[in-house]
C-alpha positions as CSV (number, residue, x, y, z in Angstrom):
1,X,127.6,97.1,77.2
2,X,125.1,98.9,78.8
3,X,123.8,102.7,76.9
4,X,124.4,105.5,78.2
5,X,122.3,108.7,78.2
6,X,122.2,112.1,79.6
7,X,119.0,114.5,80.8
8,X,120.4,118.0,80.5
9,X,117.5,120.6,81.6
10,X,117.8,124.3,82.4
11,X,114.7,125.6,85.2
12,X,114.2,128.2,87.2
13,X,111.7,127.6,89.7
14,X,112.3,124.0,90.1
15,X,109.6,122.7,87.9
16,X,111.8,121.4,84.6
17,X,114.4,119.8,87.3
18,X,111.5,118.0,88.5
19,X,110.5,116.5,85.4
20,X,113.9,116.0,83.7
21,X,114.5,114.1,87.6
22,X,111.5,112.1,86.6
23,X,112.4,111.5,83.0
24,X,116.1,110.0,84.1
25,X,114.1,108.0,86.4
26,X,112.1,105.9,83.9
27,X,115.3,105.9,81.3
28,X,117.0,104.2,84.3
29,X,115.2,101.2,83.4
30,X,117.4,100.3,80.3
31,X,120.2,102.4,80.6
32,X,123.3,104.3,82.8
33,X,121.6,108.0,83.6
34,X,123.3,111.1,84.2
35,X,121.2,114.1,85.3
36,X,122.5,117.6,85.2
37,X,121.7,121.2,84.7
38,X,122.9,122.8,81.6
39,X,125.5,125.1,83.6
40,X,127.4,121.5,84.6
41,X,127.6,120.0,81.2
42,X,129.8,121.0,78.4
43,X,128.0,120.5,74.9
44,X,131.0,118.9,73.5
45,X,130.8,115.9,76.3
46,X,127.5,114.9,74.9
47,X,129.1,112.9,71.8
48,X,129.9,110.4,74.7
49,X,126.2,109.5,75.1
50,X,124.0,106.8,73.1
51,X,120.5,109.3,74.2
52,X,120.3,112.9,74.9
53,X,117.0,114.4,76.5
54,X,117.4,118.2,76.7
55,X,114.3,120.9,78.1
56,X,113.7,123.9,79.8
57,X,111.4,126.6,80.7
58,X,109.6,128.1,77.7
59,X,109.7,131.8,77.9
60,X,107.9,134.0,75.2
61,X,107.3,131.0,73.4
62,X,111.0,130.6,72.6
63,X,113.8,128.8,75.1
64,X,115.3,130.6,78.0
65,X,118.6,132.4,77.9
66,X,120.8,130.2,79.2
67,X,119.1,127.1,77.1
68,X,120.0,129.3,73.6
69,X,123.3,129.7,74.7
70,X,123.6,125.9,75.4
71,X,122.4,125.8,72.4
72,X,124.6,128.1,70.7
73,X,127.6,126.2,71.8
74,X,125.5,122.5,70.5
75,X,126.2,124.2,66.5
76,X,129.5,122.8,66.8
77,X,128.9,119.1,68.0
78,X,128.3,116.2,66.0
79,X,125.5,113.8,66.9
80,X,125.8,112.0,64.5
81,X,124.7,108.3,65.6
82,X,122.8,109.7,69.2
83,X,119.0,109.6,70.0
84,X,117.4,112.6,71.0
85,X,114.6,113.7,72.6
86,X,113.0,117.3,73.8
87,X,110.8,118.5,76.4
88,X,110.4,121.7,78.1
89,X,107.8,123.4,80.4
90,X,105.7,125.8,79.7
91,X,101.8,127.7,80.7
92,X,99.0,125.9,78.6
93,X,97.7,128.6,76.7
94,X,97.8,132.9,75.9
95,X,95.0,134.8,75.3
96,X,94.5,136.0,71.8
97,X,91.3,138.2,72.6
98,X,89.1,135.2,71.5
99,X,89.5,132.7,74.1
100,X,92.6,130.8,74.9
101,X,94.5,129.6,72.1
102,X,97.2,126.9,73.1
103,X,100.6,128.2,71.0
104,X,102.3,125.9,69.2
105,X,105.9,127.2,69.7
106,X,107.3,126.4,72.3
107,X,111.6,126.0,74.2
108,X,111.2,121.9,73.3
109,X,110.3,122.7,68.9
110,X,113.4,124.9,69.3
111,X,115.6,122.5,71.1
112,X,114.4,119.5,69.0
113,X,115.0,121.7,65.8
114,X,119.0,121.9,67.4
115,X,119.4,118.2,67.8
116,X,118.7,117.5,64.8
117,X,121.1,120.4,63.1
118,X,123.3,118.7,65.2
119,X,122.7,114.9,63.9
120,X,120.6,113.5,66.4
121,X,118.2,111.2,65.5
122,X,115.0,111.6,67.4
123,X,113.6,108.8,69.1
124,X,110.2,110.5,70.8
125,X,108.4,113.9,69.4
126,X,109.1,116.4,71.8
127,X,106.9,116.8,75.1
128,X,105.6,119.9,77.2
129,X,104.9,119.8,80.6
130,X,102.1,122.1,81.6
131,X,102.9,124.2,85.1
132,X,100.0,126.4,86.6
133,X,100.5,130.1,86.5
134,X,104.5,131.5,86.2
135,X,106.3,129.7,89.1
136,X,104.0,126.2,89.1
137,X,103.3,123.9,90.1
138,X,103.3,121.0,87.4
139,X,100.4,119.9,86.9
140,X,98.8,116.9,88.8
141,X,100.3,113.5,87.6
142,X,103.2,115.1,85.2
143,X,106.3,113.8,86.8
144,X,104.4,110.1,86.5
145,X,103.6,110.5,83.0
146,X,107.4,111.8,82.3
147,X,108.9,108.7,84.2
148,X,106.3,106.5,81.6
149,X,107.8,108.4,78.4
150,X,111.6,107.9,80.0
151,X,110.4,104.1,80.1
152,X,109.2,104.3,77.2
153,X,112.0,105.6,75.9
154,X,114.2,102.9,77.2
155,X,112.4,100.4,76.2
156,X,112.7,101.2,72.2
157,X,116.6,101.9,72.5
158,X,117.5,98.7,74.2
């Protein structure tokens, strides 16, 4: 029987749909794929899944609104027995009045920290993928390196 996994993402200006898109691409070499937005999937449906890649948009260094309430309702689920993995997107750095300093919170150490309350086991450390100014775009080369890591991925569940 072949696995089964699910790329839920949350985006606003189309840059975390474009890499969660890219993500499901490379996992589609070793497994069935679905590939939705957060707003279409209901937290208690992921129990049917072998993997689980949640992300979104990192906003004040935290997830965005509708990724904690996806989350909220995830405090209820169990896991137990499904492979995570987290990503989000986010700028590279804030300035701290010395330079840049690159933060290290960020929406994907959030949502990695609520698989794993949740019983996830996680397969990959969590990923960020760096977009230019507010809106984008990604940067060159990102949606290639996420369809790699979904390979990856693949690869070590199979």
């Amino acid at each position: 029987m072949k696995l089964r996994g699910i790329v839920v993402y949350d985006s606003n200006y189309g840059n975390t749909e474009r890499v969660a898109r890219a993500l499901a691409r490379g996992l589609e070499e070793g497994m069935e794929v679905d590939c939705l937005s957060i707003g279409e999937v209901n937290p208690g449906r992921l129990q049917e899944y072998d993997f689980i890649a949640l992300g979104g948009p990192t906003h004040m260094i935290r997830p965005s609104k509708p990724m904690k309430e996806f989350l909220e309702g995830l405090r209820a689920v169990d896991l137990e027995g499904v492979r995570g993995f987290s990503f989000d997107t986010r700028n590279e750095s804030r300035m701290n009045g010395r330079g840049w300093l690159l933060l290290e919170n960020s929406a994907a150490r959030v949502i990695e920290g609520a698989l794993r309350r949740s019983g996830a086991k996680i397969v990959r450390p969590r990923l960020s993928a760096l977009v230019e100014g507010r809106e984008g775009p990604l940067y060159e080369g990102t949606e290639e390196r996420f369809t790699e890591v979904g390979a990856e991925i693949a690869a070590t569940l199979r």
